[in-house]
C-alpha positions in Angstrom: 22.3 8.2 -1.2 21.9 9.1 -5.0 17.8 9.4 -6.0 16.3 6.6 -7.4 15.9 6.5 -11.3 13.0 6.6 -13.3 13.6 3.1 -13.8 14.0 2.2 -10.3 10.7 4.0 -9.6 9.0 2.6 -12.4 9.9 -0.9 -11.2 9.1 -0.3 -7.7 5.2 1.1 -9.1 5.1 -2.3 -10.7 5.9 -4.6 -7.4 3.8 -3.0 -5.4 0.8 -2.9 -7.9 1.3 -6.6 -8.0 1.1 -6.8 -4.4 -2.4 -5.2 -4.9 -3.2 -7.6 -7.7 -4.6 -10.8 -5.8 -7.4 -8.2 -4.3 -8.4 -6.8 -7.0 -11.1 -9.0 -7.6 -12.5 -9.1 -4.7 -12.3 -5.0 -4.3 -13.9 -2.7 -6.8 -11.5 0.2 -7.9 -12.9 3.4 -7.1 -11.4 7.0 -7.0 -10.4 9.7 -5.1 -8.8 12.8 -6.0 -8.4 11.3 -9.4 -6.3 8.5 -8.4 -7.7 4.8 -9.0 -7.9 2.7 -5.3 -9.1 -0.6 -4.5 -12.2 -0.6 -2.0 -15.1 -3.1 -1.0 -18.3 -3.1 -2.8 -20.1 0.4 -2.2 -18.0 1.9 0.1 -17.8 5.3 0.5 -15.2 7.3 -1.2 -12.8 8.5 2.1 -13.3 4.3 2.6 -10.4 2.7 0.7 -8.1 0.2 1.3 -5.2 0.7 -0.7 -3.3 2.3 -3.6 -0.6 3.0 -4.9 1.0 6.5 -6.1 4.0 7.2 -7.7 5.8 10.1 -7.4 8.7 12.1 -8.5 11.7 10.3 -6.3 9.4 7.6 -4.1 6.3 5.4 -5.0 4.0 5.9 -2.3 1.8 2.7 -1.2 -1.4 3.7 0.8 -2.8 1.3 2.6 -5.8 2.3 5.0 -6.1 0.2 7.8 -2.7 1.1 9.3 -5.0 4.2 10.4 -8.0 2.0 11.1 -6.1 -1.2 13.0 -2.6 0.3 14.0 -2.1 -2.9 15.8 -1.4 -4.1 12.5 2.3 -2.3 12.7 3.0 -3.9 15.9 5.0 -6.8 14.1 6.8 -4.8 11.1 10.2 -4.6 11.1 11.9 -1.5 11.7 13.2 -1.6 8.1 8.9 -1.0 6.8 8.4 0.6 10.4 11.0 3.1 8.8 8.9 3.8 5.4 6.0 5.0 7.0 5.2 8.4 6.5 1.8 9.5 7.7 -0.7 7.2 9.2 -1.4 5.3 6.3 1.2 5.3 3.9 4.5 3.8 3.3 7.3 5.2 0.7 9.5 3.5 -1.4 12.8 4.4 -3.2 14.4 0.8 -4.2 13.6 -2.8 -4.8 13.9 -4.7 -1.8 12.3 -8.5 -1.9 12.5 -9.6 1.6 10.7 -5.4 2.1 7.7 -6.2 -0.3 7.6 -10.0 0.7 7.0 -8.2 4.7 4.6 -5.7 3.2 2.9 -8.8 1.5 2.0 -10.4 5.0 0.8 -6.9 5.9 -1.8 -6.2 3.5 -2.8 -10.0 3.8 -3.5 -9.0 6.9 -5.1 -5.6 6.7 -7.3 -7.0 3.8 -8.9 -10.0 6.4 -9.4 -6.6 9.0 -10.9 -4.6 6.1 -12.9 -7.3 4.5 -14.5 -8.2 8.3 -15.3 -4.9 8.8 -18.0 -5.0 6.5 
């Protein structure tokens, strides 16, 4: 399978920021190790919920509570089961709509574990 183009890449950093977007005001964005993540009002720094990162041939999409609630994978399909790498983070190399409209649902529902949490 031939690497994914800047482009590609480029695209994919742009769906999955979009998939962060509806959160964003109810999250404040914070840092860590320079790079911008969403988190609830005064949380502590290690306490994020999600970002994303792009890198040189994937776009990485971090997304905390998979470590926190790993119940939340329980009902992913092996196609995002496959992306995981690490406990909280999920790589992408291509567009895939019915991928990001799954990882959608998932975030929904990590957000309504996160936000309780509180």
């Amino acid at each position: 399978m031939a690497a994914p183009t800047p482009e590609t890449l480029a695209a994919i950093e742009v769906r999955l920021r979009a998939i962060l977007a509806p959160y964003e005001p109810r999250l404040e964005t914070a840092s860590i190790y320079g790079i911008p993540t969403l988190r609830r009002q005064g949380a502590k720094a290690h306490d994020w919920f999600a970002f994303v990162k792009p890198e040189a041939k994937h776009v990485s999409f971090y997304l905390l509570p998979m470590l926190t609630y790993p119940e939340l994978m329980a009902d992913v399909s092996p196609e995002l089961a496959a992306r995981r790498s690490g406990k909280s983070v999920l790589k992408f190399t291509a567009l895939d709509d019915a991928l990001f409209g799954e990882l959608e649902g998932l975030v929904a529902r990590a957000y309504e574990r996160y936000a309780a949490a509180a």
